[in-house]
MARBA-3410 file (N, C-alpha, C, O; in Angstrom, 1 decimal):
230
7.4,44.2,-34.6,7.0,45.3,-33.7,5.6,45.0,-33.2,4.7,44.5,-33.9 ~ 5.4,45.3,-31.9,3.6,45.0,-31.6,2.8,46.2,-32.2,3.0,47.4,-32.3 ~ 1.9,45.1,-32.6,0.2,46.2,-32.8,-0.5,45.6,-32.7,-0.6,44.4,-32.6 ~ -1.6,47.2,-32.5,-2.6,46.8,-31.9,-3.4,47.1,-33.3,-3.1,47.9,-34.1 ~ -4.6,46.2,-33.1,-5.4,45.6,-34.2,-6.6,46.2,-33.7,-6.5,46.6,-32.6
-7.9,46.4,-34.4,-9.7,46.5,-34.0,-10.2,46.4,-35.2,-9.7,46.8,-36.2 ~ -11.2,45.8,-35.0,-11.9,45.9,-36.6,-13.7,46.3,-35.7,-14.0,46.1,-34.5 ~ -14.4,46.6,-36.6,-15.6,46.6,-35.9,-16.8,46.2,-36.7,-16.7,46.0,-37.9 ~ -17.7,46.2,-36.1,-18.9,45.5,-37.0,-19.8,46.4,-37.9,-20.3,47.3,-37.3 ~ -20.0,46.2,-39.6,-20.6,46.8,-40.2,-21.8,47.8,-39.3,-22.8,47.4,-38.6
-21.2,49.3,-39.6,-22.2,50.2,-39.0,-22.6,50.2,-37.5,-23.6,50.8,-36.9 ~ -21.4,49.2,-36.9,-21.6,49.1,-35.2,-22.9,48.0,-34.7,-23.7,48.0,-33.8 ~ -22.8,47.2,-35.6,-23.8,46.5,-35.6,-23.0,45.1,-35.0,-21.9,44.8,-35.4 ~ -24.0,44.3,-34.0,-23.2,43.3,-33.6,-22.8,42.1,-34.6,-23.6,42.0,-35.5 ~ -21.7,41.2,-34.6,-21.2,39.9,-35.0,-21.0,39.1,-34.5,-21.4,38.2,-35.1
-20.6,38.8,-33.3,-20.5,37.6,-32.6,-22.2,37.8,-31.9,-22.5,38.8,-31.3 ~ -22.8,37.1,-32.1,-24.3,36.6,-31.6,-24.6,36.0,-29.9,-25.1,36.2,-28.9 ~ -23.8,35.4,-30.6,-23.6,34.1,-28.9,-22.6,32.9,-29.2,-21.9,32.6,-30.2 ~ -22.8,32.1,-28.0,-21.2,31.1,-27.8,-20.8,30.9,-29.3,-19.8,31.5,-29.5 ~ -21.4,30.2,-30.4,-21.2,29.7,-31.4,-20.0,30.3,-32.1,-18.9,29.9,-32.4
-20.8,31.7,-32.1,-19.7,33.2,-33.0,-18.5,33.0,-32.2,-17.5,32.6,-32.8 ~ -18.6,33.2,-31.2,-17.5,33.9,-30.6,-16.2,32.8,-30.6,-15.0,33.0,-30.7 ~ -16.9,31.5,-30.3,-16.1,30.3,-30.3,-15.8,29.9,-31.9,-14.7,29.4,-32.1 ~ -16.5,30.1,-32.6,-15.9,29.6,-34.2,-14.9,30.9,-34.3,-13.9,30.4,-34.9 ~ -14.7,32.2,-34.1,-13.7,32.8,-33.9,-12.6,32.9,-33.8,-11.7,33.3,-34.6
-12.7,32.5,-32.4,-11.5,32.1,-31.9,-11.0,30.6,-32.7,-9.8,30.6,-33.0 ~ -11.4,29.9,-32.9,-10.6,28.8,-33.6,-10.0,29.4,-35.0,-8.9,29.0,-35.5 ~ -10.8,30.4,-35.7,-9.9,30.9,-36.7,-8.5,31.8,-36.5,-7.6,31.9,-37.3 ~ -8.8,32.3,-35.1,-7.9,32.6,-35.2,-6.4,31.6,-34.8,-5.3,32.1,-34.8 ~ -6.5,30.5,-34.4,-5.6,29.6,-34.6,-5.8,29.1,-35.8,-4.7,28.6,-36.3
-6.6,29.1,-36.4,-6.0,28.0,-37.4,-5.1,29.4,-39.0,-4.7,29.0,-40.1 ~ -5.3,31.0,-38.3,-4.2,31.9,-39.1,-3.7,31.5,-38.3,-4.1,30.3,-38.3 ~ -3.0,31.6,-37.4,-1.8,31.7,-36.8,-0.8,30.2,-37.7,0.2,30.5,-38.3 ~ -1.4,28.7,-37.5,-0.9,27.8,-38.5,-0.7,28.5,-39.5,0.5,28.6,-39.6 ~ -1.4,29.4,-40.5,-1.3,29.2,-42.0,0.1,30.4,-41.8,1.1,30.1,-42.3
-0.1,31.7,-41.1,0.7,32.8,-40.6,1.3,32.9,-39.8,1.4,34.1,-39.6 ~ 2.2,32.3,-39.0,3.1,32.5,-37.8,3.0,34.0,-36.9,3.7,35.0,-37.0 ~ 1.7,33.6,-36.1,1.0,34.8,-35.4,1.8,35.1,-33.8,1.8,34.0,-33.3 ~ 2.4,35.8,-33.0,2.5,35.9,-32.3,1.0,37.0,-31.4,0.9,38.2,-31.8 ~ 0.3,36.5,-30.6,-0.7,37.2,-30.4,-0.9,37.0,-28.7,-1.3,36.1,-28.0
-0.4,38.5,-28.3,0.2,39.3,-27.0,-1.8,39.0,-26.4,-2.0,38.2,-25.5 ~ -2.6,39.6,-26.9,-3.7,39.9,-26.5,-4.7,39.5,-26.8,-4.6,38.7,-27.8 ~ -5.7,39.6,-26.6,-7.1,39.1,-27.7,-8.5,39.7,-26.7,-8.4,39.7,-25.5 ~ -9.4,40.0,-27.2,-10.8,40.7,-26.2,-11.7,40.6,-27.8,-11.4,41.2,-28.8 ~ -12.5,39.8,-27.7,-13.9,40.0,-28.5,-15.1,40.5,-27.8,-15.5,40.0,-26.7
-15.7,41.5,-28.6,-17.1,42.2,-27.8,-17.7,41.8,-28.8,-17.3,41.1,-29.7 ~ -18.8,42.4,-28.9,-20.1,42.0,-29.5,-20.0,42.6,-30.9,-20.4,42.0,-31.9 ~ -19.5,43.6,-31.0,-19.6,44.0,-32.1,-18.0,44.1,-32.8,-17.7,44.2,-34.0 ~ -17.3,44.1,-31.8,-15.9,44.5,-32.4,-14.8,44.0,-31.6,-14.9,44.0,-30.4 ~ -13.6,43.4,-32.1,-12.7,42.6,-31.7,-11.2,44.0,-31.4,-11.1,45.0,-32.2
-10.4,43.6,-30.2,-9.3,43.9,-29.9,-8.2,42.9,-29.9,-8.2,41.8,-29.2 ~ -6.8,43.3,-30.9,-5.6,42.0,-30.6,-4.8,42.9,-30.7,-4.9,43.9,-31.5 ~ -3.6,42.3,-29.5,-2.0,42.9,-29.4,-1.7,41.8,-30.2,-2.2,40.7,-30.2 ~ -0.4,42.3,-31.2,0.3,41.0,-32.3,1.4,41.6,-31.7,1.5,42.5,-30.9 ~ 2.5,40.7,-32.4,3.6,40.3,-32.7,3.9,39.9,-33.9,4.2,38.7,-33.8
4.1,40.4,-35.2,4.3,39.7,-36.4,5.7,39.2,-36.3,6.2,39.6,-35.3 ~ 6.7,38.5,-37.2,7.4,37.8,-37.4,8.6,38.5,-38.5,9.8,38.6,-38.4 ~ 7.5,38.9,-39.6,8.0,38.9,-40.8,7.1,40.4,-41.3,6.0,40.6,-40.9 ~ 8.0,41.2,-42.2,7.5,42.3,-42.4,6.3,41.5,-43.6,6.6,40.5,-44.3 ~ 4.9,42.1,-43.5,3.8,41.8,-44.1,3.1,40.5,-43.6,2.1,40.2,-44.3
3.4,39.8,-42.9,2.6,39.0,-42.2,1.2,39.2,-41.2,0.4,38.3,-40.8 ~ 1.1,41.0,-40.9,0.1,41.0,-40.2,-1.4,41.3,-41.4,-2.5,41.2,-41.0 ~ -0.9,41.5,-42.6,-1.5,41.7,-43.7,-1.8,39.9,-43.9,-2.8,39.5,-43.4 ~ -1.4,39.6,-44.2,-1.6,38.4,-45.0,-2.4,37.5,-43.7,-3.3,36.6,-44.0 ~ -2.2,37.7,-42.7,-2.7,37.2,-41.2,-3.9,37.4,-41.5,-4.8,36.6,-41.6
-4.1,39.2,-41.7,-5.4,39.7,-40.9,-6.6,39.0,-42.4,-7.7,38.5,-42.1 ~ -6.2,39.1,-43.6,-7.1,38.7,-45.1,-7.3,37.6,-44.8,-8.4,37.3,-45.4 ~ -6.7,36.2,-43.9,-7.5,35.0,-44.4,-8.1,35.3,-43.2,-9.3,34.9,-43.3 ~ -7.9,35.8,-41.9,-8.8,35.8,-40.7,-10.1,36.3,-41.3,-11.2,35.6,-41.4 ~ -9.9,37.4,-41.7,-11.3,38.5,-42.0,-12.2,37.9,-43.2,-13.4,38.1,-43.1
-11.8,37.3,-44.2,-11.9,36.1,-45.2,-12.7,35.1,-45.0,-13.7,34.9,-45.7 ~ -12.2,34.2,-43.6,-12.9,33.2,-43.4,-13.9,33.7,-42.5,-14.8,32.9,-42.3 ~ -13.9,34.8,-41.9,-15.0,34.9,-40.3,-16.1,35.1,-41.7,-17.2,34.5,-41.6 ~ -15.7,35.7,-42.8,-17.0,36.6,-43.3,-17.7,35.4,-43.7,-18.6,35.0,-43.0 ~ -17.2,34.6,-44.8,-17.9,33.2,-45.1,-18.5,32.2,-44.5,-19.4,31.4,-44.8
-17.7,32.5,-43.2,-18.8,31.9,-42.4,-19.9,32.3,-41.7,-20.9,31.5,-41.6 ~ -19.9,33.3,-41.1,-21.2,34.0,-40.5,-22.1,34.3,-41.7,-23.3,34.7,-41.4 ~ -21.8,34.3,-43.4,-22.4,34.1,-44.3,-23.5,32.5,-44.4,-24.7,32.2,-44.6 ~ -22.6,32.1,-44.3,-23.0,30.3,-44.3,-24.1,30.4,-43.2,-25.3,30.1,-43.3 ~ -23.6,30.8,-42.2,-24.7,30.8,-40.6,-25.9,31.5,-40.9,-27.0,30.9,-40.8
-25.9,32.8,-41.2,-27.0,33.3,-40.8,-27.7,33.8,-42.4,-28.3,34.9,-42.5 ~ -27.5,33.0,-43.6,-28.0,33.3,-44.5,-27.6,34.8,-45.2,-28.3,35.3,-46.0 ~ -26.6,35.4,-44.8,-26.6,37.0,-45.2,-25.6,36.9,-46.4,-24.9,35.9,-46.8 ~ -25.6,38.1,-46.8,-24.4,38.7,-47.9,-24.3,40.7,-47.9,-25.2,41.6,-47.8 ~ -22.8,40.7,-48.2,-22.6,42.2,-48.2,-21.6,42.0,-46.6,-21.4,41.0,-45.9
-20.9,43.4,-46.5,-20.1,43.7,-45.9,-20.7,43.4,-43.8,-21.7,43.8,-43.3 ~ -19.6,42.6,-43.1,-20.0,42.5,-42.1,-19.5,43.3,-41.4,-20.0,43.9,-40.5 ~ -18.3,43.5,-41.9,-17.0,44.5,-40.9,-17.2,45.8,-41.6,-17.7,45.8,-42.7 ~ -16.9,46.9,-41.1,-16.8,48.0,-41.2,-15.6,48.3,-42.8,-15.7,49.2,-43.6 ~ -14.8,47.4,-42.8,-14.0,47.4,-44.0,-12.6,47.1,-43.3,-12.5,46.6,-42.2
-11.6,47.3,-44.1,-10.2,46.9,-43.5,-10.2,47.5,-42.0,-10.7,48.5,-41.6 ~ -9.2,46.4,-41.4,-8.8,46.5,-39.7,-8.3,47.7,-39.8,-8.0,48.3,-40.9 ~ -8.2,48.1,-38.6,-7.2,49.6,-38.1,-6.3,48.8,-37.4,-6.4,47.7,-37.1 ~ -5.3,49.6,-37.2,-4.0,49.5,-36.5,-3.0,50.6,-36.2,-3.0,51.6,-36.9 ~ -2.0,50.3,-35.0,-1.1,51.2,-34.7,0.0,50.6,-34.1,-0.2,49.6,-33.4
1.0,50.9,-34.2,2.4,50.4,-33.7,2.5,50.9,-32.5,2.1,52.0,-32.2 ~ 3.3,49.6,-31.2,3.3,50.2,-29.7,4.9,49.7,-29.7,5.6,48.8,-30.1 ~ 5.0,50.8,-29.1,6.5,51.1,-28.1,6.8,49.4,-27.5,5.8,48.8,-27.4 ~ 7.8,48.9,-27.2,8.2,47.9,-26.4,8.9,48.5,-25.5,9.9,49.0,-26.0 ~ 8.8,48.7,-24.0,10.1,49.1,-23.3,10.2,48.1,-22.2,9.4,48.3,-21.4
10.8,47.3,-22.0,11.4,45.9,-21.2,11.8,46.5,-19.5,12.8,46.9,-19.0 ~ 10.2,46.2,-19.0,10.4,46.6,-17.1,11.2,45.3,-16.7,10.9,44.1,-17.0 ~ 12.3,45.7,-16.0,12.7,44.9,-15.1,11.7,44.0,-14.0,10.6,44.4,-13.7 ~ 12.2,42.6,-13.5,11.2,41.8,-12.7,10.7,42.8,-11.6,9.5,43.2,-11.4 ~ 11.7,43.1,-11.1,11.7,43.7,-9.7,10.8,45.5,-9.4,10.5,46.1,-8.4
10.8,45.7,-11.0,9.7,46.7,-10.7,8.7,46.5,-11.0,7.7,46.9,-10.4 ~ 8.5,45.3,-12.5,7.2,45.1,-12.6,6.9,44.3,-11.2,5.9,43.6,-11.6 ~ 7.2,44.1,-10.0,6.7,43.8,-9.3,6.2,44.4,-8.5,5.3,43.9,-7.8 ~ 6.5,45.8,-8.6,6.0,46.6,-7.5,4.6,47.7,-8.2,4.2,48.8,-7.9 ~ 4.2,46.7,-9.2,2.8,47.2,-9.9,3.2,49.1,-10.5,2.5,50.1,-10.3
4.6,48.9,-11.4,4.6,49.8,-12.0,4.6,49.5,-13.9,4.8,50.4,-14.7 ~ 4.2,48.2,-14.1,4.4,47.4,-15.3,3.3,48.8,-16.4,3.1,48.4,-17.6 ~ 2.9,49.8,-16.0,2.3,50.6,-16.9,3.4,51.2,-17.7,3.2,51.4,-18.9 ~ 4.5,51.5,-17.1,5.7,52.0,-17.8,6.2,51.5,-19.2,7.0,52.1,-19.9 ~ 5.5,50.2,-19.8,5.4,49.2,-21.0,4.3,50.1,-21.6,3.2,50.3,-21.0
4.6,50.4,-22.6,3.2,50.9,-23.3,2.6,50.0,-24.2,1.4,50.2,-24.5 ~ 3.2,49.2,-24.4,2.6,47.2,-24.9,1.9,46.8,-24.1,0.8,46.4,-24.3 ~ 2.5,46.9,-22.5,1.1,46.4,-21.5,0.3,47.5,-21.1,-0.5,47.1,-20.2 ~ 0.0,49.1,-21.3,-0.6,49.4,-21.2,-1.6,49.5,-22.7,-2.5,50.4,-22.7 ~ -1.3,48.7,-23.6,-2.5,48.6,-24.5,-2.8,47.4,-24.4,-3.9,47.3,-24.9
-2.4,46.1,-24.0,-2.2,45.0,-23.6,-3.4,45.0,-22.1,-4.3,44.2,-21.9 ~ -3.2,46.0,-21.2,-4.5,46.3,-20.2,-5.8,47.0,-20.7,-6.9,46.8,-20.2 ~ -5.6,48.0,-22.2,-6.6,48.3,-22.7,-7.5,47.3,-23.3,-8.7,47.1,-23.3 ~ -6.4,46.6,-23.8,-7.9,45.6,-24.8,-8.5,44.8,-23.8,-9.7,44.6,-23.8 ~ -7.5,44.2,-22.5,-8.4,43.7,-21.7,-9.3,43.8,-20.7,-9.9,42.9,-20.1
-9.4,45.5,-20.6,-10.4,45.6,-19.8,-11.3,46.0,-20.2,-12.2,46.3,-19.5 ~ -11.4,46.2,-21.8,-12.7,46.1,-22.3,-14.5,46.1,-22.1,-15.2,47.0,-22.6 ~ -14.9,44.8,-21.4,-15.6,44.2,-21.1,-16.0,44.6,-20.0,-17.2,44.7,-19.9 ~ -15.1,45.1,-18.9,-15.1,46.0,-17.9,-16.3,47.8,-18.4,-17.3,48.3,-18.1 ~ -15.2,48.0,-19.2,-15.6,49.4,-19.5,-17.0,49.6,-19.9,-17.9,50.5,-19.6
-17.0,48.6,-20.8,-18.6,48.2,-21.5,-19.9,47.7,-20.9,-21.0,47.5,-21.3 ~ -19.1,47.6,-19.6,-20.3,47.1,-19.0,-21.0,46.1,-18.7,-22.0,46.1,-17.9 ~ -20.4,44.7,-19.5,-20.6,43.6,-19.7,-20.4,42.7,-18.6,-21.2,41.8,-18.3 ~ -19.1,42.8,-17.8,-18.7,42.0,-16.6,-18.6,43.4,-15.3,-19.0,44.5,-15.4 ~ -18.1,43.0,-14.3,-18.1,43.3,-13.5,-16.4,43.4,-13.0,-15.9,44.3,-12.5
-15.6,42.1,-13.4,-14.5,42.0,-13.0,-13.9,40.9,-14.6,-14.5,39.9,-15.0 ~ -12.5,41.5,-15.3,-12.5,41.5,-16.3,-12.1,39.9,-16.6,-12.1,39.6,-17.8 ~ -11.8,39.0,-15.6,-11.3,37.7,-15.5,-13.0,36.9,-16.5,-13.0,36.1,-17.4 ~ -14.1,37.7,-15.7,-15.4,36.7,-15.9,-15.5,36.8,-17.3,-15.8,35.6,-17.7 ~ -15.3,37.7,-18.6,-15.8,38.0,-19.8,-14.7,36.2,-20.6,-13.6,36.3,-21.0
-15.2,35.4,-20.7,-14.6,34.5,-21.5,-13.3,34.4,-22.9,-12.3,33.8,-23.2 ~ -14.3,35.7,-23.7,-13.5,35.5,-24.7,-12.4,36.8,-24.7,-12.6,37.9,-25.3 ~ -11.6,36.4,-24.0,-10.2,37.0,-23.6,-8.8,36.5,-22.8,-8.6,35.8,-21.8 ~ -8.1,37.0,-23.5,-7.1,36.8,-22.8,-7.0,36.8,-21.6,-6.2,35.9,-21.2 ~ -7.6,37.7,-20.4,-7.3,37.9,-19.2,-8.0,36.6,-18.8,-7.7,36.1,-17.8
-9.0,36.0,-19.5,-9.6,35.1,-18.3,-8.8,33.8,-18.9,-8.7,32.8,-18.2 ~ -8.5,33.8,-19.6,-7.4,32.8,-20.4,-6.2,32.3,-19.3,-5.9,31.3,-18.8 ~ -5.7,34.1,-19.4,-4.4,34.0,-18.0,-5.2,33.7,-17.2,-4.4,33.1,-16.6 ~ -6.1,33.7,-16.5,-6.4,33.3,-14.7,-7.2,32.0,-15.3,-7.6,31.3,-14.3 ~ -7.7,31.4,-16.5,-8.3,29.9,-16.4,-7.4,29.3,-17.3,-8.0,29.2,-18.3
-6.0,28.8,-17.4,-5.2,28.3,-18.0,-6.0,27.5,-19.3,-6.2,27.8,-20.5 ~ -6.6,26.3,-18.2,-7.4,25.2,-18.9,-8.3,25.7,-20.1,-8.4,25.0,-21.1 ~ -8.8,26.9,-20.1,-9.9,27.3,-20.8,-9.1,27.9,-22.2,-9.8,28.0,-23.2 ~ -7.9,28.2,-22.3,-7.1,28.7,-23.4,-7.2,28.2,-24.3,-7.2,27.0,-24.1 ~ -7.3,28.6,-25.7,-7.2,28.0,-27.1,-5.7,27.7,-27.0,-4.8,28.2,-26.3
-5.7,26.7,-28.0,-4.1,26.1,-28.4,-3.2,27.0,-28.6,-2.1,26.7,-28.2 ~ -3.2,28.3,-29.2,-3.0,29.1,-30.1,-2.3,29.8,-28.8,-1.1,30.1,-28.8 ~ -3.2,30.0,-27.7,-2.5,30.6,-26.4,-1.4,30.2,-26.2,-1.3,29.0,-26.0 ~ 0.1,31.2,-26.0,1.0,30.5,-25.4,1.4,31.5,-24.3,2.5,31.8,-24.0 ~ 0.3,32.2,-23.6,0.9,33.4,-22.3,0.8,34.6,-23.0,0.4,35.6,-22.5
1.2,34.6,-24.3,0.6,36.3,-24.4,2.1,36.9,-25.2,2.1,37.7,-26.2 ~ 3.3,36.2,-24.4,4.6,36.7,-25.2,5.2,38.0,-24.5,6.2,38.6,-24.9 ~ 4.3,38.3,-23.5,4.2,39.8,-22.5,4.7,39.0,-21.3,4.4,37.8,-21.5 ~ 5.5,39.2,-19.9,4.8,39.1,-18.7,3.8,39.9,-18.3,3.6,41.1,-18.5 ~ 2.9,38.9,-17.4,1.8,39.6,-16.7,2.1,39.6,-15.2,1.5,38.8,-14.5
3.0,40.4,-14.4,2.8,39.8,-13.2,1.9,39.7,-11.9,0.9,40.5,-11.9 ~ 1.8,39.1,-11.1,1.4,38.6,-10.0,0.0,39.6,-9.9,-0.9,39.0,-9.4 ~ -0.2,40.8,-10.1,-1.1,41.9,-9.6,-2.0,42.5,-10.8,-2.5,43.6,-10.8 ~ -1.9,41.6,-11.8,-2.1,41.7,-13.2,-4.0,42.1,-13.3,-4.6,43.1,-13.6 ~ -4.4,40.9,-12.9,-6.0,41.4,-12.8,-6.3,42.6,-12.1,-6.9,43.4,-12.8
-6.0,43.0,-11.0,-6.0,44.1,-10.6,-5.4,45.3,-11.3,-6.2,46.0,-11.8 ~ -4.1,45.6,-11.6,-3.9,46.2,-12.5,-5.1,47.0,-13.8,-5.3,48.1,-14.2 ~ -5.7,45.5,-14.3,-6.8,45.8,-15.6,-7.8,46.3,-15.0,-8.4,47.3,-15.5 ~ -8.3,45.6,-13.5,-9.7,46.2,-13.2,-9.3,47.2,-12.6,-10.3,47.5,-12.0 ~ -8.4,48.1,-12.4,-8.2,49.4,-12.0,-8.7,50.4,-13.7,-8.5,50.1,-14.9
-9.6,51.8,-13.0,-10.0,52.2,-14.5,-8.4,53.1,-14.6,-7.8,53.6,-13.6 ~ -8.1,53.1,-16.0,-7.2,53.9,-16.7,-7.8,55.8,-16.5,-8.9,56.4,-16.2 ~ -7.0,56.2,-16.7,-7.8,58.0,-16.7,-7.7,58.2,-18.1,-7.0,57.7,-19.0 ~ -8.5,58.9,-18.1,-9.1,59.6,-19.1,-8.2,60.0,-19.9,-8.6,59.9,-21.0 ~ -7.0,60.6,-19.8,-5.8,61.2,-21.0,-5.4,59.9,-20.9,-4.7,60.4,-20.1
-5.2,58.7,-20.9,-4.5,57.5,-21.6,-5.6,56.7,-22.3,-5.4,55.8,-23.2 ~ -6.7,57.1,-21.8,-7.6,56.2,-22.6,-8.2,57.4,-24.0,-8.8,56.9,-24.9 ~ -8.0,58.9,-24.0,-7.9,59.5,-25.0,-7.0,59.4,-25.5,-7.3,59.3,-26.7 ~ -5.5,59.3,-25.3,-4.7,58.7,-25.7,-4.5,58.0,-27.0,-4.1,58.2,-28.1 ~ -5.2,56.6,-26.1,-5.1,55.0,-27.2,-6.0,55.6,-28.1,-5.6,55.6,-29.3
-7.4,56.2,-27.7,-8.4,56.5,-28.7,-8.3,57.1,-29.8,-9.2,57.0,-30.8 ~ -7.3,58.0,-29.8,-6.8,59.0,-31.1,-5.2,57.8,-32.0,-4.6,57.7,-33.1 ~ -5.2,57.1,-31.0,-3.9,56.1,-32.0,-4.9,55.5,-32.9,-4.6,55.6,-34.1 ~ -6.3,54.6,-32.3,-6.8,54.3,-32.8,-7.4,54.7,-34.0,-7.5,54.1,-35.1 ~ -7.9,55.9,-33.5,-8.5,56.6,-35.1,-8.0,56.8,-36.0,-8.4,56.9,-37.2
-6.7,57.0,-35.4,-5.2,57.6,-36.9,-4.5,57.2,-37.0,-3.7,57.5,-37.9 ~ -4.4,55.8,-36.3,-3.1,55.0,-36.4,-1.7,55.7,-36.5,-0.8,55.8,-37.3 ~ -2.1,56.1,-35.0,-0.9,56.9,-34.6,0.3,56.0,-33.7,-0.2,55.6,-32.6 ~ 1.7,55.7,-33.9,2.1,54.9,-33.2,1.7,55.1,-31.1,1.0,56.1,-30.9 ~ 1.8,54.7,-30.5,1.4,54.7,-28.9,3.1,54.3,-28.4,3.7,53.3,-28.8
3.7,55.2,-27.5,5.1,55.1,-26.8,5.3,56.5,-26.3,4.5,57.4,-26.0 ~ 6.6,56.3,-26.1,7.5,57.8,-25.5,7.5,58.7,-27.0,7.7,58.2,-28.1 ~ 7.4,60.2,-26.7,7.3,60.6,-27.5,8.3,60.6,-28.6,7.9,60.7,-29.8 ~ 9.9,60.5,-28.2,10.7,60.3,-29.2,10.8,59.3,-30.2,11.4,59.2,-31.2 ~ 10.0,58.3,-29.3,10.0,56.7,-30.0,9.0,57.2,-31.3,9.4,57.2,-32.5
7.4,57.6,-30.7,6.7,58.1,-31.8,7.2,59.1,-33.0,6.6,59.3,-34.0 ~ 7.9,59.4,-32.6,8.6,61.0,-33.6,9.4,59.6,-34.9,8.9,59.3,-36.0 ~ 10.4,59.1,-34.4,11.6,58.1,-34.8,10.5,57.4,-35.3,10.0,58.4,-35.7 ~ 9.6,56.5,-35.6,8.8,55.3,-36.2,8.0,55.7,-36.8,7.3,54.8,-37.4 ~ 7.7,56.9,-36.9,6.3,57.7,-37.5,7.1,58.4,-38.9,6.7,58.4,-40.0
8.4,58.8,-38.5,9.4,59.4,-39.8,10.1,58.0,-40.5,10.2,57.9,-41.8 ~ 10.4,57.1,-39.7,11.0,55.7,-40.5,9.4,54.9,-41.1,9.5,54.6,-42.3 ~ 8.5,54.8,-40.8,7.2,54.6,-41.4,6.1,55.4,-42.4,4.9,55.0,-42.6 ~ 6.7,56.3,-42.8,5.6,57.2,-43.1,4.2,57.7,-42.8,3.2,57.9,-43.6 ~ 4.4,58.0,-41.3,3.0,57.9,-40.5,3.3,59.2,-39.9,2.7,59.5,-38.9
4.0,60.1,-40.4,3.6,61.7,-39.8,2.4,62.2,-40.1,2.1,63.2,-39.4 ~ 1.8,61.9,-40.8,0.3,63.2,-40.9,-0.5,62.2,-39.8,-1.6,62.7,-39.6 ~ -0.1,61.2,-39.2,-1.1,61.1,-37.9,-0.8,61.3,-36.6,-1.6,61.2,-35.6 ~ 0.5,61.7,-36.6,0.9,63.3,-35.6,0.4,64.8,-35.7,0.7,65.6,-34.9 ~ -0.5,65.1,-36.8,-0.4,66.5,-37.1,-2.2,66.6,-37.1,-3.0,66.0,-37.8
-2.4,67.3,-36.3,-3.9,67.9,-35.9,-4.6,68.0,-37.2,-4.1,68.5,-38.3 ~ -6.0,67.4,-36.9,-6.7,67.0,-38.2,-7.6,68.6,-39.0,-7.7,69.6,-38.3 ~ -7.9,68.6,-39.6,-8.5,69.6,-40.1,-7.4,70.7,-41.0,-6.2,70.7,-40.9 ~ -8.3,71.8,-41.8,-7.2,72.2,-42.9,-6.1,73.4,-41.6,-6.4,73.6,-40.4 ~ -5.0,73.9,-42.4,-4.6,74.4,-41.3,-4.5,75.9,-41.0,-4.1,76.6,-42.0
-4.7,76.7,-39.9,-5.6,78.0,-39.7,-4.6,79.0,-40.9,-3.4,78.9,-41.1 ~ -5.7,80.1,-41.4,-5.0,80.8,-42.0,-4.3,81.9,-40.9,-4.9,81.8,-39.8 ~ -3.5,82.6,-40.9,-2.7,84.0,-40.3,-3.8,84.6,-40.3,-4.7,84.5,-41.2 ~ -3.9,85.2,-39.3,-5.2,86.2,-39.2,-4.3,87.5,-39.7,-3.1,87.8,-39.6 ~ -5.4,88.3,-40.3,-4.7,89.3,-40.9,-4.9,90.5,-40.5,-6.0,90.9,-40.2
-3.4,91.4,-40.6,-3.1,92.4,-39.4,-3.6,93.5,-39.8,-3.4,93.9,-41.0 ~ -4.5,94.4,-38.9,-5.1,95.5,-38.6,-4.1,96.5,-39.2,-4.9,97.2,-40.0 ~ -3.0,96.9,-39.4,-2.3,97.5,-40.0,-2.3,98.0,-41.6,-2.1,97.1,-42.5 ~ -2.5,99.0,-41.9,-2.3,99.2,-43.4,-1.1,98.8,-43.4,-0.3,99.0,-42.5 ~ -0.7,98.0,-44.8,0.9,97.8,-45.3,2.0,98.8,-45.6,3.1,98.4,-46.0
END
């Protein structure tokens, strides 16, 4: 099933520095994918915190994936910059996304949002966009999107994403999302709440044991009590 992945940097503090980080990165993450059989839809690194659409294979592979990734980034940015103690915030977050399979002929007509895989699949990559960093989401390098529009520039590890992107695809990402889908993603994110049609979420949330991240956070209101003597 896809998910979507984020981890972030101890206390919001940046990790990737410059080219070096970002590019020793990304080679790890090919060289999990060898040790893990990764299928990996997406990918967006920011400065402080990483976005990936997966595809796992095998039930517990995204576990065993994500420990030597997170494993070796640490030892190494250890090695690099002299430090010790926690770089990442602690274990990745994640949430399970809906698959629903657009036909060619609509995703042609730039309705491919109807995928809720590619509309988290547009979230992670417009990223860079939102943040302020690029202008147009192709220029930000360490991503997938500029990956799809610079073939040449793809890590080995790239094979297309495992998604179609069609023809209107950059545009698509550089259009902004509204505000209830991007509150949306942001509460899956916090709760690891699955992201789909709501029956899908109801059905995977009871087959997973992930109902209390359907159910509004805080204790729950008492009965107000009635004006009435008993």
């Amino acid at each position: 099933m896809f998910t979507h992945v984020i981890n972030r940097g101890n206390g919001g503090w940046p990790v990737f520095h410059d080219e070096d980080d970002y590019r020793a990165f990304v080679a790890l993450l090919g060289e999990a994918c060898e040790r893990v059989a990764m299928r990996i839809a997406a990918c967006c690194l920011m400065p402080n915190h990483f976005h990936l659409v997966v595809w796992p294979r095998e039930e517990g592979d995204l576990s065993r994936w994500m420990q030597w990734l997170m494993t070796s980034h640490v030892r190494r940015h250890h090695r690099r910059y002299g430090s010790y103690g926690h770089v990442w915030q602690g274990r990745f977050k994640s949430f399970l996304v809906q698959r629903r399979r657009v036909p060619a002929e609509v995703a042609a007509r730039g309705v491919l949002e109807r995928d809720p895989v590619m509309r988290v699949v547009r979230y992670a990559e417009r990223n860079p966009v939102r943040a302020g960093l690029v202008d147009s989401a192709e220029q930000w390098r360490w991503s997938s999107m500029h990956w799809h529009i610079e073939p040449s520039s793809a890590p080995r590890f790239w094979s297309g994403g495992y998604v179609h992107r069609p023809d209107d695809w950059l545009a698509c990402v550089n259009r902004p999302q509204t505000d209830a889908e991007l509150a949306a993603l942001r509460r899956c994110i916090a709760r690891g709440r699955p992201f789909g049609t709501a029956n899908w979420i109801k059905r995977i949330a009871a087959e997973h044991g992930l109902e209390s991240t359907l159910r509004p956070r805080g204790r729950p209101r008492k009965p107000a009590k009635s004006s009435l003597s008993p």
